[in-house]
C-alpha positions as CSV (number, residue, x, y, z in Angstrom):
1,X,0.0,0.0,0.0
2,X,1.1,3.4,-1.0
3,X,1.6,6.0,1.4
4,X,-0.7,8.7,0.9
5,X,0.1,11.5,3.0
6,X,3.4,13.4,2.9
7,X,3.8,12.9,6.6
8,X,3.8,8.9,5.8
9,X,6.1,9.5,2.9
10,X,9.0,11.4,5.0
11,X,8.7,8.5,6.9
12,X,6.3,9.8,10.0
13,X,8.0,11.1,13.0
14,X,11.0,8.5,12.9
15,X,12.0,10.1,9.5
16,X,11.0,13.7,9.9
17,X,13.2,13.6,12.9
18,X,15.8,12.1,10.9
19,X,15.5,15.0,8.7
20,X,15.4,17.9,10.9
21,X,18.4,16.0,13.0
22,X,20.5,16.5,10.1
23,X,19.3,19.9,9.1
24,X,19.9,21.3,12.6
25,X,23.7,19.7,12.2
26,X,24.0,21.7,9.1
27,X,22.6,24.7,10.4
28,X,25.4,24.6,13.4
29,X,28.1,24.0,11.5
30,X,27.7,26.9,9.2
31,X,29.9,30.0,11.1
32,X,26.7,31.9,9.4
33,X,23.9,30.8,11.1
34,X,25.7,29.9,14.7
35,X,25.0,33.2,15.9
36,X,21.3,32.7,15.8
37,X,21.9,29.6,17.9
38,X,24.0,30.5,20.6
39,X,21.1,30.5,23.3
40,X,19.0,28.5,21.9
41,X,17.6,25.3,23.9
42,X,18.5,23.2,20.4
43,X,16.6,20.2,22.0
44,X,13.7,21.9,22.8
45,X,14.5,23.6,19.2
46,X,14.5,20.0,17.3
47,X,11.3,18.8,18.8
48,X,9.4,22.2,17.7
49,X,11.0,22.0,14.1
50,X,10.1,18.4,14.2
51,X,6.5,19.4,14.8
52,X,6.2,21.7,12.4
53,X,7.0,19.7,9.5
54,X,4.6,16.9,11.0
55,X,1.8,19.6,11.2
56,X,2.6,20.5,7.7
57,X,3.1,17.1,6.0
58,X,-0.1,16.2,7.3
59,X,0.8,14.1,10.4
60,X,-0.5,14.5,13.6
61,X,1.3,17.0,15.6
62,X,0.0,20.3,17.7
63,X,1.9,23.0,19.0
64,X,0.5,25.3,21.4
65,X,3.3,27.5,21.5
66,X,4.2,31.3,20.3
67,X,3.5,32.4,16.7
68,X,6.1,32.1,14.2
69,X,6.6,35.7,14.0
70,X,7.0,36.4,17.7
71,X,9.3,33.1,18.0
72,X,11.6,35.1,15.1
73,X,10.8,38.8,16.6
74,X,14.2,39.5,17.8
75,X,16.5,37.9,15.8
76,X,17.4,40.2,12.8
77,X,17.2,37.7,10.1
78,X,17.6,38.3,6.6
79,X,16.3,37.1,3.1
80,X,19.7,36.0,2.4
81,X,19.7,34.2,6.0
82,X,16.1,32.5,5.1
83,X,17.1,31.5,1.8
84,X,20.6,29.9,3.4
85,X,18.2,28.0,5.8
86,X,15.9,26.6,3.1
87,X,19.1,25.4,1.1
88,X,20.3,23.4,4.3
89,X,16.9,22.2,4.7
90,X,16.6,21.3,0.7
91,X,20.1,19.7,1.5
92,X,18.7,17.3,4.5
93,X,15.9,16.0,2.8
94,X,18.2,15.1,-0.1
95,X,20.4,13.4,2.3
96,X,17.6,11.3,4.0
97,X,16.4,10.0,0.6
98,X,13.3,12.6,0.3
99,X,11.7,12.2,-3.2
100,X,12.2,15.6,-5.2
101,X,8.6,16.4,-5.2
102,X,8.2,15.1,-1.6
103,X,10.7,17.7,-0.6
104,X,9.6,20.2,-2.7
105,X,6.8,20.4,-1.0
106,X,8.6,20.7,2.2
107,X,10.1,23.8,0.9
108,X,6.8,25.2,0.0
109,X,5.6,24.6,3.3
110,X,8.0,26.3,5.1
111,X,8.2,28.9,2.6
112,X,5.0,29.5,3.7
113,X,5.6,32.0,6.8
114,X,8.4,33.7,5.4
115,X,6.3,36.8,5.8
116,X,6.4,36.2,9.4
117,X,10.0,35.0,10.2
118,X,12.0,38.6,8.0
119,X,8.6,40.5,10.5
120,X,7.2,42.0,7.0
């Protein structure tokens, strides 16, 4: 049987975690975007991101916590910082295996609040 949602097809939770495990080491190794990490709780940081791309794929995941514009209120980023964030993200899902459509819709999804994460 074929999977049918997206959230099936990155796997469910085991393989969305997968994902955002190695997207969160990418982040952190690039001297770029470790200044946006330095105080941040990262494993408290993985679960959320791991949520978010459940909720979005489809999967069963609630978060009850601040918006996405609030969480990102204070932290200066930039298009060029978002767009360096989505290539380490296109990145990960390449390296777990994601299908190119699966992932491009990954990239839609979180392309989605971009609005809210540069506070336009």
């Amino acid at each position: 049987m074929e999977a049918t949602t997206l959230y099936d097809r990155l796997g469910g939770a085991d393989g969305i975690e997968t994902v955002v495990d190695e997207f969160y080491d990418r982040l952190l190794d690039d001297e770029g975007m470790q200044p946006f990490f330095g105080d941040v709780d990262m494993e408290r940081q993985r679960q959320h991101q791991t949520l978010f791309i459940s909720r979005v794929a489809g999967g069963p995941a609630e978060y009850s916590g601040e918006t996405t514009r609030a969480v990102h209120r204070d932290l200066g980023l930039t298009r060029d910082d978002f767009e360096t964030v989505v290539a380490h993200l296109r990145a990960s899902l390449d390296t777990c295996g994601v299908d190119d459509g699966d992932a491009a819709e990954v990239i839609a999804a979180v392309r989605g609040p971009e609005d809210d994460v540069l506070r336009r």
